[in-house]
C-alpha atoms as one frame of an Amber mdcrd trajectory, in Angstrom:
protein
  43.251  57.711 137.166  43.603  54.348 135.243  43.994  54.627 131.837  43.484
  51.459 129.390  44.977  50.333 126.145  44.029  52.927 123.837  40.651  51.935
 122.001  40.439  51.884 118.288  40.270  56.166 117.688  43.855  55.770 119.463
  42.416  57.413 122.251  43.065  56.225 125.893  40.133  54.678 127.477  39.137
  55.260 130.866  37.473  53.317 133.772  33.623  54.386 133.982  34.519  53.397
 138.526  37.150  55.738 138.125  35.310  58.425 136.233  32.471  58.616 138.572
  34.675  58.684 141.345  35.868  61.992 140.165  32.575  63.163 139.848  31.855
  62.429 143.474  35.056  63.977 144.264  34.121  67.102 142.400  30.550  67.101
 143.859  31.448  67.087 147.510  34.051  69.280 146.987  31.706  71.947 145.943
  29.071  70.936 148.661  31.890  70.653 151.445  32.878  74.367 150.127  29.128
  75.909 150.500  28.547  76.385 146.266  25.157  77.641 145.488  22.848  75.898
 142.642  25.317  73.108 141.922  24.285  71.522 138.635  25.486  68.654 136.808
  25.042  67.682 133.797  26.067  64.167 131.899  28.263  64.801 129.005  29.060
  60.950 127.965  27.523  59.918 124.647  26.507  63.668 123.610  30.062  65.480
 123.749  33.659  64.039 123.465  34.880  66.871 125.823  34.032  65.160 128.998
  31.657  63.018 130.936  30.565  65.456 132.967  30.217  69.114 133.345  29.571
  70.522 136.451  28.159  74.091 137.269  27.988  75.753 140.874  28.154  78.898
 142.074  30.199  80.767 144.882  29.315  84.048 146.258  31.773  86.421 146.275
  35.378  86.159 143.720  37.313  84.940 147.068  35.079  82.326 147.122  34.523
  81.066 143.464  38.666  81.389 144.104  39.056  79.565 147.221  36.652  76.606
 146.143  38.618  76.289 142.128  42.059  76.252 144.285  40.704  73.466 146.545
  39.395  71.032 144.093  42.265  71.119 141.921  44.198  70.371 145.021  42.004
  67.927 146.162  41.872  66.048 142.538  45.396  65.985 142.561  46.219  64.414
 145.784  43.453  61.959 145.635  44.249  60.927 141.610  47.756  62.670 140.535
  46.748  64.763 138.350  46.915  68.254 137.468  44.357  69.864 136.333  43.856
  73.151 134.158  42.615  76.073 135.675  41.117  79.109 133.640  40.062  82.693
 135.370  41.949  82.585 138.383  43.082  86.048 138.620  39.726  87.225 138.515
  37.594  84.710 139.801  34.070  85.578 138.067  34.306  82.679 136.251  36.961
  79.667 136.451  37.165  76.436 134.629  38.576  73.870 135.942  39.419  71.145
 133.385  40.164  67.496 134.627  39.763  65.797 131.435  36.618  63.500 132.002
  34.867  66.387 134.567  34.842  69.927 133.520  33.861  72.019 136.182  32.272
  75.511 135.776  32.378  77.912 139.175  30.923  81.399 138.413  29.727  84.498
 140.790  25.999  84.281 140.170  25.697  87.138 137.403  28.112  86.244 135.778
  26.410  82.735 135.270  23.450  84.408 134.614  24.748  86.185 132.167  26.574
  83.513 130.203  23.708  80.408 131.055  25.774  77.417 130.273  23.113  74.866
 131.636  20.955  75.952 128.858  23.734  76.276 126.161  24.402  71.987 127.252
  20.580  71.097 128.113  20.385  69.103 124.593  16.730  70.354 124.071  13.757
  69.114 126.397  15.398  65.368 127.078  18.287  66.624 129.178  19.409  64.556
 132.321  20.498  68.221 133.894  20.420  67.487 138.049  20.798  69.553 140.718
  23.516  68.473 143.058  22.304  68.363 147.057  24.651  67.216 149.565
């Protein structure tokens, strides 16, 4: 990723183009792996965690596993960068944190259980979409 002079917070500035790219990236990723009820939801302006935060599903742990283990791979040979990875032992829920995307994979009632996209909706004007490939 390209990072610009820092801004005046001292924090390093990156390119919207280069942001969205690695939302795209993260989207087909998930699609290309088979995730269920892929949601994303825009972070920018509401949270300084991230742009994005992206939700999906897998259905088994070997596949909520095998889909956190290829994105991260895939994010850093396409933009050099490693990310963080939370819950990989035992794959019912792993983050994946790439700094402007933060990426959610969960077995399904686990998700259910915990209900992020609600927890991030920002009441009844929230630009949550589902992800179709």
């Amino acid at each position: 990723m390209t990072e610009h002079p820092a801004d005046t917070a001292g924090e390093a500035v990156r390119a919207p183009a280069d942001v969205e790219a690695l939302h795209k990236l993260v989207l087909k990723s998930l699609d290309d792996d088979q995730a269920q009820e892929v949601v994303s939801i825009p972070l920018a302006g509401k949270s300084n965690i991230a742009d994005h935060m992206v939700i999906a599903s897998g259905r088994s742990t070997r596949q909520v596993a095998s889909m956190a283990v290829k994105l991260a791979d895939k994010i850093k040979e396409q933009f050099g960068k490693n990310v963080r990875i939370e819950g990989l032992p035992a794959a019912d829920w792993v983050l994946i944190d790439a700094d402007d995307v933060i990426v959610h994979i969960f077995r399904p009632e686990v998700r259910n259980f915990y209900n992020l996209e609600r927890m991030w909706a920002f009441g009844d004007d929230a630009n949550v979409s589902v992800a179709r490939g």
